[in-house]
N, C-alpha and C positions, 0 to 999 in steps of 0.2 A: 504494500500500500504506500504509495507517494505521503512524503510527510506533506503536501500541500494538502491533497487530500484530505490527512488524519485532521486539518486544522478548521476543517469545517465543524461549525457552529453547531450543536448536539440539536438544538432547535429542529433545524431541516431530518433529523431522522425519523422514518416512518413512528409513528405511534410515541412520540414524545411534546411537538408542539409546543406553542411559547409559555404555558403554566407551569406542565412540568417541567420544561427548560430552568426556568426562573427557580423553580426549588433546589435543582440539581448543581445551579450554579452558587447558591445559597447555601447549603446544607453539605453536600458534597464535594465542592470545587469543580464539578463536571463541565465545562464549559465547550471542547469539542468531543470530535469521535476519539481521539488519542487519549484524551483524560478517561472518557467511557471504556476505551481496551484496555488501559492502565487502570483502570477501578478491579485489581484482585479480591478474589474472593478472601474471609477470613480462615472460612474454615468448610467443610465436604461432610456432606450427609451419603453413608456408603446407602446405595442404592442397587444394588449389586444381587442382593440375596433376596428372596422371597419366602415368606416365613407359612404355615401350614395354622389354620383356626385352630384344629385338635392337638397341636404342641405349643400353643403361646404360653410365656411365662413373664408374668408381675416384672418388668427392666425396666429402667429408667432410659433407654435407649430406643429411638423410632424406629419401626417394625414394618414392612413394605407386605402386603396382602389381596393375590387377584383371587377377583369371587363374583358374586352377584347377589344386588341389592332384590329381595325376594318380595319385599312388603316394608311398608313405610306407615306412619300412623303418628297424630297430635297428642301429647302427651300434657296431663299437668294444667293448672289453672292460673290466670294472669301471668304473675311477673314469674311465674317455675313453670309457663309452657315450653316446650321443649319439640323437636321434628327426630324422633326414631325410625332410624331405617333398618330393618333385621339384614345382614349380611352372610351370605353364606358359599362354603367352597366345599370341596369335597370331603371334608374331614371332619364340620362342623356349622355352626353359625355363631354370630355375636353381635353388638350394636354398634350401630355409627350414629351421633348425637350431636345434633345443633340445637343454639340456645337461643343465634339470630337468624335474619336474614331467610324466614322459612318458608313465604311463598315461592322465591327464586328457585332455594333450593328444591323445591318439592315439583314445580313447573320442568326443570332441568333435568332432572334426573329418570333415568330408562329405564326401566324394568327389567331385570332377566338378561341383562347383556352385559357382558365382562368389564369389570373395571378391574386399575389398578389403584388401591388405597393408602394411604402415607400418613404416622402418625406415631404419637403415644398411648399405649393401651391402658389403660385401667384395668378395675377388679371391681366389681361391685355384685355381692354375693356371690352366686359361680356363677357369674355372666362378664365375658371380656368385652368391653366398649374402646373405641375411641372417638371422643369429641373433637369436631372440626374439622375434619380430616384431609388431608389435600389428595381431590380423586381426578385420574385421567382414564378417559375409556381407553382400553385394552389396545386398538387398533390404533390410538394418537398416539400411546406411550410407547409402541413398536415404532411409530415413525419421527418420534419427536427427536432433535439433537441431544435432549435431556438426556445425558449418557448414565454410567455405571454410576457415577460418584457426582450427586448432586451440591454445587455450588451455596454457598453463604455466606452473600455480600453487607461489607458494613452497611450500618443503616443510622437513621436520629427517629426517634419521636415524632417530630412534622412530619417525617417521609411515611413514616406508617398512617399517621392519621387521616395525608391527603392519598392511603389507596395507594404509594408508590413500593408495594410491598417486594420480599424478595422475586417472589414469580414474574413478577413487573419487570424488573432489572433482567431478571434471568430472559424474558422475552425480548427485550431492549437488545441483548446483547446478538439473540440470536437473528435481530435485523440488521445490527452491523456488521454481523457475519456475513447477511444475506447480502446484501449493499458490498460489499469492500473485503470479503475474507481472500477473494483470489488475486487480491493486488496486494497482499501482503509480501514485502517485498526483501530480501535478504542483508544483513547488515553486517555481519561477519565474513570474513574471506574463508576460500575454501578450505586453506592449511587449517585453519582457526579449527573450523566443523572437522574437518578427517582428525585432527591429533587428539581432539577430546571428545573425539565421537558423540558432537554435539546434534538436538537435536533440529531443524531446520525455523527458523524464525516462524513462518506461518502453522505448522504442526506446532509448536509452545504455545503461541497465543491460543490457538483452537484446544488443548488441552489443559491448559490452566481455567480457561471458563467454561467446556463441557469434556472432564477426562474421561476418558472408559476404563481404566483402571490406575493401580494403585501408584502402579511401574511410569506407566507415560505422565502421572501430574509432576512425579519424582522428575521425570526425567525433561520436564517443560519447565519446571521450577527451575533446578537448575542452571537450565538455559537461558531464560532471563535473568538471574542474578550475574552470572557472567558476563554475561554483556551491557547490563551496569556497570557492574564494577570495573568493566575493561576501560570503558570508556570515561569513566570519571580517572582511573589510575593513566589515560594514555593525556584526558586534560592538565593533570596537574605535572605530570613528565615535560607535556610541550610546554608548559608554562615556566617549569625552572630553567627548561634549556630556551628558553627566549629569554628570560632573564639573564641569562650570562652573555647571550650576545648583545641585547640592547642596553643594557644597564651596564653601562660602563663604570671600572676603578681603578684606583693605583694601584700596580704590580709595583709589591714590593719586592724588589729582585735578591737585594743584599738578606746574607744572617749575617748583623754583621757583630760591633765590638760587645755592646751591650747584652745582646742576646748570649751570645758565648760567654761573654767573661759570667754571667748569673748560673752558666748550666757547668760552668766548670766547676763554679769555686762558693756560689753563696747558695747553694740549692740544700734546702733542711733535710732532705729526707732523697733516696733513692727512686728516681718517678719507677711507678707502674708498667708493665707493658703496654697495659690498655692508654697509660696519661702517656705512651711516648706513640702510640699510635694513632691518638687523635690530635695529639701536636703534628706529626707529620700529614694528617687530612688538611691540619689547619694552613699547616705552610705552604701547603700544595695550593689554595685555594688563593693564598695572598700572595703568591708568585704570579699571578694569572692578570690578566687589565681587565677583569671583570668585576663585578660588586660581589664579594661573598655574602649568604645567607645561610649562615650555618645554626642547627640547634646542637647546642652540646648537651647531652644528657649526662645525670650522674645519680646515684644514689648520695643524698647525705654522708659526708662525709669523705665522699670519694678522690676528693684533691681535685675539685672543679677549677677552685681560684687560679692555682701557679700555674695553670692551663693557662686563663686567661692571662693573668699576666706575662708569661713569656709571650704571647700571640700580641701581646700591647710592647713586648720589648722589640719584638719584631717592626712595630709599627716606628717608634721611635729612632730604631736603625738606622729607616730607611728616611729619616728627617720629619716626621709627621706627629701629630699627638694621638692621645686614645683619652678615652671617657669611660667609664663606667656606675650604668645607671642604677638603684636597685628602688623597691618598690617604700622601705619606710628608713625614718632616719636614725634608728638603731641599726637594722643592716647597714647601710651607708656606712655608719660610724664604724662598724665593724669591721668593714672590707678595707676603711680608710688606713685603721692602728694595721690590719695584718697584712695590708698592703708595705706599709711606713718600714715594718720589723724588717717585712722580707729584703725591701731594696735600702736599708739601711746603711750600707757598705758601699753602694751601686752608683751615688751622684746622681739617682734619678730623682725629678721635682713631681711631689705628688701634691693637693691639696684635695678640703672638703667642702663641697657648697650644699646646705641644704636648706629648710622655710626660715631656721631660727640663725644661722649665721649672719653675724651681727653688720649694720651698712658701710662701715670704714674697711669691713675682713672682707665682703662683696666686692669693693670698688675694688680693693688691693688685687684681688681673685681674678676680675674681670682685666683687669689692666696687663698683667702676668700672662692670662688666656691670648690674649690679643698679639703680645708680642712676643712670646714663644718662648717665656721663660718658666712655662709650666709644660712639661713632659702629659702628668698624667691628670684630670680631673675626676674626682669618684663623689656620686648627690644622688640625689631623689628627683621627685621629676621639675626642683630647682632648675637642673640643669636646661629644662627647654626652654625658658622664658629668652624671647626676643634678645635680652641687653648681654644673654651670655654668647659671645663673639670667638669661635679658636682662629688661632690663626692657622690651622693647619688639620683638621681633624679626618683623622685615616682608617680609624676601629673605637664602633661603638659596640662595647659589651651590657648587655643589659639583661639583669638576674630575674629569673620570676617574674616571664614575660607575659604571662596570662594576667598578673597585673596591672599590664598598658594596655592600651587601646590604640589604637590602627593611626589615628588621627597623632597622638601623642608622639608615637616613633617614626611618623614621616616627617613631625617635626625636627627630628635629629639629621634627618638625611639633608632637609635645606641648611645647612652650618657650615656647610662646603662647595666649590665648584662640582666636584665629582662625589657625588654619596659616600660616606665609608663604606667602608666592609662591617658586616656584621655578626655580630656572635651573641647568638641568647643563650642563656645558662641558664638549665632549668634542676632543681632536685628537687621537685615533682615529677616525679617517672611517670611517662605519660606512653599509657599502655600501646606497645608498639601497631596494635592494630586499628589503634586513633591516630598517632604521630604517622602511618602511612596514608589516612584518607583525610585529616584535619591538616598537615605542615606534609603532605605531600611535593608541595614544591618546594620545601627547604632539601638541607640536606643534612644528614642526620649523623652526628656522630655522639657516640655511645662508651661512659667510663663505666665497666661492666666488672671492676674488681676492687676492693678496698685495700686501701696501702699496707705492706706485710707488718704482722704485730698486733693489728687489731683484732678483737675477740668480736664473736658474737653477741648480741645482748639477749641474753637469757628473758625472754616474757611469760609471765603467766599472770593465769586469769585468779581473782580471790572474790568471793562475797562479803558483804558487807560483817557479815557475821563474823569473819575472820579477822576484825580490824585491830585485836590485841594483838596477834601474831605478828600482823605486819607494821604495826609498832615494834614492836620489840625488835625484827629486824632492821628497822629503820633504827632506833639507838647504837646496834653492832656496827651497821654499816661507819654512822657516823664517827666512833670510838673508833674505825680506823681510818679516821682524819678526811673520811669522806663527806662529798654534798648532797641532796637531796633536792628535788623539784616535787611539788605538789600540785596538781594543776585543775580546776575547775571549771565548769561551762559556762557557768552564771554568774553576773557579780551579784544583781539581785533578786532575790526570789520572786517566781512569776506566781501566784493566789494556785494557780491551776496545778502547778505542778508540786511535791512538794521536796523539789531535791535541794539539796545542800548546798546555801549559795557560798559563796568564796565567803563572806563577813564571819559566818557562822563555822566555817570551815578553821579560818582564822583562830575562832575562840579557840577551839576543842585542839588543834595543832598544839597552843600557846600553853593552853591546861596541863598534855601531855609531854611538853616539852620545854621546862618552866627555863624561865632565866634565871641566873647569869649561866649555868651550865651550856644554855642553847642561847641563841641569836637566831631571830627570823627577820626573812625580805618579806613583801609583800608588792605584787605589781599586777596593776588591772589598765582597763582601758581610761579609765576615767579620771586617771589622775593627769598632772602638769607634767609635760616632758624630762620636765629638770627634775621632777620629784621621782619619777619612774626610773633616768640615768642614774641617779643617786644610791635608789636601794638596785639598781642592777650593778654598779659598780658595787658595792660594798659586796656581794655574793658573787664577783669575779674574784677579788681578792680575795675572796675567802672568809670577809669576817661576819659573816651569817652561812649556818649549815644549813638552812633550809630555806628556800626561794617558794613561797605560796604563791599561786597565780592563775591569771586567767591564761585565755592561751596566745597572748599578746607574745608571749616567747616561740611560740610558733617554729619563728624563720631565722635560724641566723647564730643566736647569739652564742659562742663558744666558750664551756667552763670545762677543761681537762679531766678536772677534781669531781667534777658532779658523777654521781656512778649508778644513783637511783633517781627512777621518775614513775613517779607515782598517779595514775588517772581516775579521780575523781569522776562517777556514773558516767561511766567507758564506753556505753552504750547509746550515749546522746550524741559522740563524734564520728563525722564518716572515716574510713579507712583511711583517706589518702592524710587525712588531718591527725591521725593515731599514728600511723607512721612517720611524718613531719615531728609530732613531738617525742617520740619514741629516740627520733636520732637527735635529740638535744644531749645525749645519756654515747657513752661508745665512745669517749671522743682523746680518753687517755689510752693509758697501756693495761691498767686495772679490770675487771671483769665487771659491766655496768649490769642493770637490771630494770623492769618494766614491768611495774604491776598495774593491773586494769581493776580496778574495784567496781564492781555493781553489784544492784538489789537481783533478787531471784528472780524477778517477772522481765523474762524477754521474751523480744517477739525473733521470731525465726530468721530474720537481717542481721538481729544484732551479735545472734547466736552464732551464724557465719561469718560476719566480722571479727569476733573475738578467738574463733578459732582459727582461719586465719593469719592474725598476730602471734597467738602462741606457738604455729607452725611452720612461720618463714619468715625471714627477715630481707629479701631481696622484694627492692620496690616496687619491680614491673611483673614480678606474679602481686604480689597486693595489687597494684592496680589495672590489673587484667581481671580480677575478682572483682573490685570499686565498679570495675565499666558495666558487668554483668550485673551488679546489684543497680547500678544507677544508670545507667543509659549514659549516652554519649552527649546531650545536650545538658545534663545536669555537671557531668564533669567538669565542660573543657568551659562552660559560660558562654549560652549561645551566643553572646557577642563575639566570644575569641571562635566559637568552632565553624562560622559560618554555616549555620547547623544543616547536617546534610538530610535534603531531603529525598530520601532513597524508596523508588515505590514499591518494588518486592526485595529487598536484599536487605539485610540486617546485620550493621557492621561487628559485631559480637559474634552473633551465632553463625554467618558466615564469612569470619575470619579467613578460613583456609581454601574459599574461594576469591577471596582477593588475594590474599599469596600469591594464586594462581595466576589471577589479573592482570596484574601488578609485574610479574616475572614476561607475561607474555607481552605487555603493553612496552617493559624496558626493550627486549629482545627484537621487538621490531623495529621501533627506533633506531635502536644500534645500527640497527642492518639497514635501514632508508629512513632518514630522521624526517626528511621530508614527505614521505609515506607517496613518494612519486611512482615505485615498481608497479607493474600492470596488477602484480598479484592482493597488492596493497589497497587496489582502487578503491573497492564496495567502501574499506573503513575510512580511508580517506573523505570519499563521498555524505558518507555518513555523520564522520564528525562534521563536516563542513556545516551539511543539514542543523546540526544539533549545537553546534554554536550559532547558525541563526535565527531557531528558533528557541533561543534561548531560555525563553518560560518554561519548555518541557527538561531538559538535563539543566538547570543553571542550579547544580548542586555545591559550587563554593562560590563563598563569599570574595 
């Protein structure tokens, strides 16, 4: 079927008209014949079997039955009149019962000539009934397209009320079959259909909306998710590779004195294989005259920073500056000291701009920026405002990018003639089968090992009941000279609920853990910045064991010594946010710990959550589990995922078909990026189609 064709107005199809047009496009989004072919069923009523009167049994499941309606008769007085029809097949009889509509029915209905009946059976005394039953004479249902496996399409409310029932749709569909089934026309090439023995574009649609059995919906399904997926994995492919041709940057060609002299001689630790493999992704990228758009992923803890930083010594090499952005200004401030430590030896000029740096430190800042006697800038999103000027800016690193917004990091790219190069850094493991259909056109490099030495964090789950115990752990722990984190959901209690807010939390910590023996911090959202840095310094120093809080500690903040973190009703935080504060804890050489405290009453989410945590500690199965419990639009924040609107494929549950996608969608590019080979055409064709009619594929943002 030509896509001009599919874009005809649903209006003009037999037996729909401009009413029910109007509810379709209302209620459904149905607005042509393509939205109508793409209106997938939910779910198949097996239609397949035919059940026998003298074997029925009491099932909650529709039962299909040919026989003959023998006698019919008014039952019951005013509002309990009723139209019984006696039913009967060779092996028995039973009732068919209407409550409306009883002249039609009883006008309608043949005498002694075969139907076929469709319904749920009741019980009532030893008499099998079904009410309402949906009946087709014997000789329609042999000829009808109504196949093995009866279709059932989404529906609302309105649509039932105005009469546009499933049988409706289901007739609907069978007149744009009738109209336009044999110009349905092929959109995959033919390597595509022989290697995955797919099955033919118009055989899928005709078995997704009437299969004949179990095998061909299996095998029609299929075939349209694949060719989703192909085609969304082949749009965001051509789109990274038109990014590097048209979006020009500075190849930085030199490694030169600064880079070497840090990897020789002031580097703290032995990089990783994985941190020396995606430094070489990175330098490979910034040797090129194209804009890098790199995501670097990493678990907590992974040694994300000296990535970045050497990827900014690089930029410095080569004459240029670098920035880095991060989402609040304890990050910042964080990145700023462990920035400072690292290049302390180096002569490299770092500074920190963020909302509270004061207007003499500003102007000093801005003045330095301008004439290039600042190397590296590290802020919040300070750094976009108009007055901040580099004179040279060549790599924007920006942490906890799902923090910014589209609008906010194109502000970074006007700061220069040529864009920088970019690098986002994320420890948010973002389950690889969203980072390939959400940052599909980035390009993805991956720190998939913790630097040697470090322990696993032992987690387990305790009830509240248990909270002597884990006191008393928490005293051992501290006795040897360790910190503790205590973390809450709420600062104040909601009437409704009645968990434990931080205030009260506070008390009972302070009771059981009196001064001067102990010292406690305490930090929520609602205090003054200055007052929050205050008791967060004092608990980096050491001189409080126990840091109470809300989860404002979230992202970032770095105590070696802390070795326990303790979670306050465990079962109110998503996974990705249990994980996040899980790795505040791990961060010395000592062996850390995770306890998740909740009451006994979970619901079944939170139960897989917490088991979960107690049974892995690597991020991206946690958040391959998160995607599955929340969907892909609750994750990524439909504003950052472009949320994709995919009509039969489900990027979760067919993961391992976009794998597949994705592999074939690279594979032919490689081999004709311009998709010019004759073998190429149909997809070429196709896409062409599908980027102009944008409304139907415009699945990223």
């Amino acid at each position: 079927m030509s896509l001009a064709k599919l874009q005809t107005p649903i209006d003009y199809l037999k037996g729909v008209g401009p009413n029910r047009a109007l509810l379709l496009r209302k209620e459904m989004d149905v607005h042509t014949y393509q939205d109508l072919l793409n209106l997938f069923p939910n779910r198949y009523l097996d239609r397949t079997t035919y059940h026998k009167i003298g074997q029925l049994q009491p099932t909650a499941a529709d039962v299909q039955i040919i026989g003959k309606v023998v006698h019919l008769k008014m039952m019951g007085e005013k509002r309990g009149k009723r139209l019984v029809a006696t039913f009967q097949d060779d092996t028995g009889s039973m009732d068919l019962v209407w409550f409306r509509g009883h002249k039609w029915i009883k006008d309608s209905l043949k005498i002694n000539v075969p139907y076929v009946v469709f319904g749920k059976v009741q019980r009532f005394g030893g008499t099998y009934s079904i009410a309402h039953p949906d009946m087709e004479l014997l000789s329609e249902h042999e000829r009808s397209l109504r196949g093995a496996m009866q279709p059932v399409y989404p529906s609302t409310e309105k649509l039932a009320a105005k009469g546009i029932t499933n049988k409706v749709i289901n007739t609907m569909m069978q007149q744009l079959f009738h109209e336009c089934g044999k110009q349905i026309t092929e959109s995959l090439s033919t390597h595509l259909l022989e290697n995955l023995k797919l099955m033919p574009k118009a055989h899928a649609y005709f078995n997704i909306h009437f299969p004949q059995s179990q095998n061909d919906l299996a095998r029609a399904q299929y075939r349209l998710k694949f060719e989703e997926l192909f085609y969304i994995q082949l749009q965001l492919l051509i789109k990274n590779r038109l990014h590097k041709q048209k979006i020009k940057g500075y190849a930085f060609a030199e490694v030169g004195q600064h880079f070497s002299d840090f990897y020789e001689n002031h580097l703290p630790f032995e990089l990783t294989n994985a941190q020396k493999r995606v430094i070489r992704e990175i330098r490979n990228d910034l040797g090129k005259p194209a804009q890098m758009n790199r995501l670097l992923q990493g678990d907590v803890g992974s040694g994300k920073t000296i990535v970045a930083l050497m990827s900014m010594l690089l930029a410095i090499d080569n004459g240029f500056q670098a920035c880095l952005m991060a989402p609040t200004e304890i990050l910042s401030i964080q990145h700023y000291h462990g920035l400072v430590e690292l290049c302390q030896e180096t002569g490299i000029r770092i500074d920190l701009l963020t909302g509270s740096t004061k207007t003499a430190k500003r102007n000093a800042i801005h003045a330095d920026l301008l004439n290039g006697n600042l190397d590296i800038l590290i802020g919040t999103h300070a750094l976009l405002e108009d007055k901040v000027q580099f004179n040279n800016l060549g790599l924007a690193v920006i942490d906890e990018q799902h923090r910014f917004g589209v609008e906010q990091r194109s502000k970074l790219w006007h700061k220069n003639e040529l864009p920088p190069h970019v690098l986002i850094m994320s420890a948010t493991p973002i389950p690889r089968t969203l980072a390939m259909s959400v940052y599909g056109d980035l390009d993805v490099s991956v720190i998939d090992e913790l630097p040697p030495g470090r322990k696993d964090i032992k987690t387990v789950h305790r009830f509240d009941a248990n909270r002597l115990k884990v006191f008393r752990f928490l005293r051992d722990e501290i006795k040897k000279g360790r910190q503790v984190y205590i973390v809450y959901p709420l600062i104040q209690e909601s009437e409704a609920l009645d968990y434990k807010d931080l205030m009260d939390g506070y008390e009972s910590i302070a009771r059981e853990f009196p001064q001067p023996e102990y010292q406690i911090s305490i930090v929520h959202g609602k205090m003054k910045p200055a007052d929050k840095d205050y008791e967060m310094e004092r608990f980096v120093k050491g001189e409080t064991q126990i840091m109470v809080a809300t989860t404002v500690i979230e992202v970032g903040v770095n105590v070696p010594n802390a070795s326990v973190m303790v979670i306050e009703s465990a079962e109110r935080f998503g996974l990705s946010q249990l994980h996040q504060l899980r790795g505040r804890v791990g961060r010395g050489a000592e062996q850390s710990y995770c306890i998740l405290m909740t009451g006994h009453k979970l619901s079944e989410d939170s139960k897989t959550r917490l088991q979960t945590m107690t049974r892995t500690n690597d991020g991206f199965e946690i958040a391959e589990v998160d995607l599955k419990l929340r969907g892909p639009g609750d994750m990524m924040g439909t504003q950052q995922s472009g949320a994709l609107h995919l009509k039969i494929a489900d990027i979760v549950r067919d993961n391992d078909v976009m794998k597949i996608a994705r592999g074939y969608a690279s594979s032919i590019l490689s081999d004709d990026p311009s998709l010019a080979k004759p073998e190429n055409e149909v997809i070429r064709s196709t896409y062409q189609d599908l980027m102009k009619y944008k409304n139907i594929w415009n699945y990223i943002s």
